[in-house]
C-alpha positions as CSV (number, residue, x, y, z in Angstrom):
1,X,0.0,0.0,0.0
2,X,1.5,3.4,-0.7
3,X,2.0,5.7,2.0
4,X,2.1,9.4,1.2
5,X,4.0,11.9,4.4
6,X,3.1,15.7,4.3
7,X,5.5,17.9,6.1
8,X,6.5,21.4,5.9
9,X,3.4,23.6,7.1
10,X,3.0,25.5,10.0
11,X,2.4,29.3,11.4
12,X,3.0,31.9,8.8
13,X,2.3,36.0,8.9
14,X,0.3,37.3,5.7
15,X,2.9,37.9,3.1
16,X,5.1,35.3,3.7
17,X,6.0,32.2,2.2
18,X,6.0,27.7,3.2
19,X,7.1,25.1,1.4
20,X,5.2,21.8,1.6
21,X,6.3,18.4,0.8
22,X,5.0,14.9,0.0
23,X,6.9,11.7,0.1
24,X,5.6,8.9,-1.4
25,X,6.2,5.6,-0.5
26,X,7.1,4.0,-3.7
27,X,8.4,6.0,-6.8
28,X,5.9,8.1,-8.3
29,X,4.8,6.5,-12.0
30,X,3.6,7.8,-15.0
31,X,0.5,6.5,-14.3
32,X,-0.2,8.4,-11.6
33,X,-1.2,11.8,-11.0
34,X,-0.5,14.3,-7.8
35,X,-2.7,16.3,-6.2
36,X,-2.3,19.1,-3.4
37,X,-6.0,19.6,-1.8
38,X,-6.9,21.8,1.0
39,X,-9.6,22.0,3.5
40,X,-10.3,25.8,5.4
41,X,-13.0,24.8,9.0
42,X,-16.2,24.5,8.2
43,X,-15.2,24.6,3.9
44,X,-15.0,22.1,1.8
45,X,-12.0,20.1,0.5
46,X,-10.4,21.8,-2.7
47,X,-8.3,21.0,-5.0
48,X,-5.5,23.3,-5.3
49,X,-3.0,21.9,-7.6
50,X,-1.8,19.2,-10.0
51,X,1.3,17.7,-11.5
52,X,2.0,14.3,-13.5
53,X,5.5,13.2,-14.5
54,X,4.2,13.7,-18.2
55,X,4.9,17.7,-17.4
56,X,0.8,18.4,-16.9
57,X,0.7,21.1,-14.4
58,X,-2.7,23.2,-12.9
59,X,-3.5,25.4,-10.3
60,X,-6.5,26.2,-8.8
61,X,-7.4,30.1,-9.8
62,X,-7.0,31.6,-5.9
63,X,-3.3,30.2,-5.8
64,X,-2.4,30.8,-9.5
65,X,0.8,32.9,-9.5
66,X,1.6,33.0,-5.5
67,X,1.7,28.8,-5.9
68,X,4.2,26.3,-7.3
69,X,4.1,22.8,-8.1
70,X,6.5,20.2,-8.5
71,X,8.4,17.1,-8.2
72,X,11.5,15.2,-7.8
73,X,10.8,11.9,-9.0
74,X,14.4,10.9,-7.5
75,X,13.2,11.5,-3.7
76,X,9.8,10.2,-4.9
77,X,8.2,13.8,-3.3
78,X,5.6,16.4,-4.6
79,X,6.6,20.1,-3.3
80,X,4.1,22.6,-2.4
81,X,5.9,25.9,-2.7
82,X,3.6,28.6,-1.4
83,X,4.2,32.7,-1.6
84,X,2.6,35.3,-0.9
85,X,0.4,34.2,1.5
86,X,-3.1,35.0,2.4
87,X,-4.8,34.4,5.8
88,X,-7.6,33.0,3.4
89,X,-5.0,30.3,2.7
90,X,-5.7,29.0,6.1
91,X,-6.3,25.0,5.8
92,X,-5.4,21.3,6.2
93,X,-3.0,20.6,3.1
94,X,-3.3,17.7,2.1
95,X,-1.2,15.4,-0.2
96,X,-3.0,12.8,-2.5
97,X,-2.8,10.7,-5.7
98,X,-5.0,8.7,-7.9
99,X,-4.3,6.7,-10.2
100,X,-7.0,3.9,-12.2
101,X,-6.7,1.6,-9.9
102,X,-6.3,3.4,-6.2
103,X,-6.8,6.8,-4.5
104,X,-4.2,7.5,-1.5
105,X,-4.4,10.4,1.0
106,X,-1.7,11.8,3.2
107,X,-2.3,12.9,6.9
108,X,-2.5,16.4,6.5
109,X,-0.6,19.1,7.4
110,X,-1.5,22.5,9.2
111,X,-1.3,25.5,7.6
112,X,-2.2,28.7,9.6
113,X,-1.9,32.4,7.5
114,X,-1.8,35.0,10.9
115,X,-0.2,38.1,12.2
């Protein structure tokens, strides 16, 4: 079963920047396809980016431009690089990947946007 391990958030004033990461258990394929979600209290989840190894990249339009994407398919991890935070961007990040056969979820990691 693959395992996927957020890390990275934490307390942040407005303005400022986090970088979040994802390791995966197992390399990441070409089959698959990587996903950073977020969920604000009492929201629902959304999807706020997307990368495959093909090179397909997407961003949700209130993170386009402040958030980046990628991955290093030799540490088998998906990086969340966020700037110019907003306390709006207040949520649980969460790592996740779906493929045709399975859909894994990370843990979740905290992400709090405060002066």
């Amino acid at each position: 079963q693959v395992q996927l391990v957020e890390s990275g958030g934490g307390l942040v004033q407005p303005g400022g920047s986090l970088r979040l990461s994802c390791a995966a258990s197992r390399s990441i394929f070409s089959i698959d396809t990587m996903n950073w979600y977020r969920q604000a209290p009492g929201k629902e989840r959304e999807l706020v980016a997307t990368i495959t190894s093909g090179g397909f990249i997407n961003y949700a339009g209130s993170v386009k431009g402040r958030f980046t994407i990628s991955m290093n398919n030799a540490k088998n991890t998906v990086y969340l690089q966020m700037d110019s935070l907003k306390p709006e961007d207040t949520a649980i990040y969460y790592c996740h990947l779906w493929n045709q056969r399975y859909i894994i979820w990370g843990q979740g990691t905290q992400v709090t946007v405060s002066s």
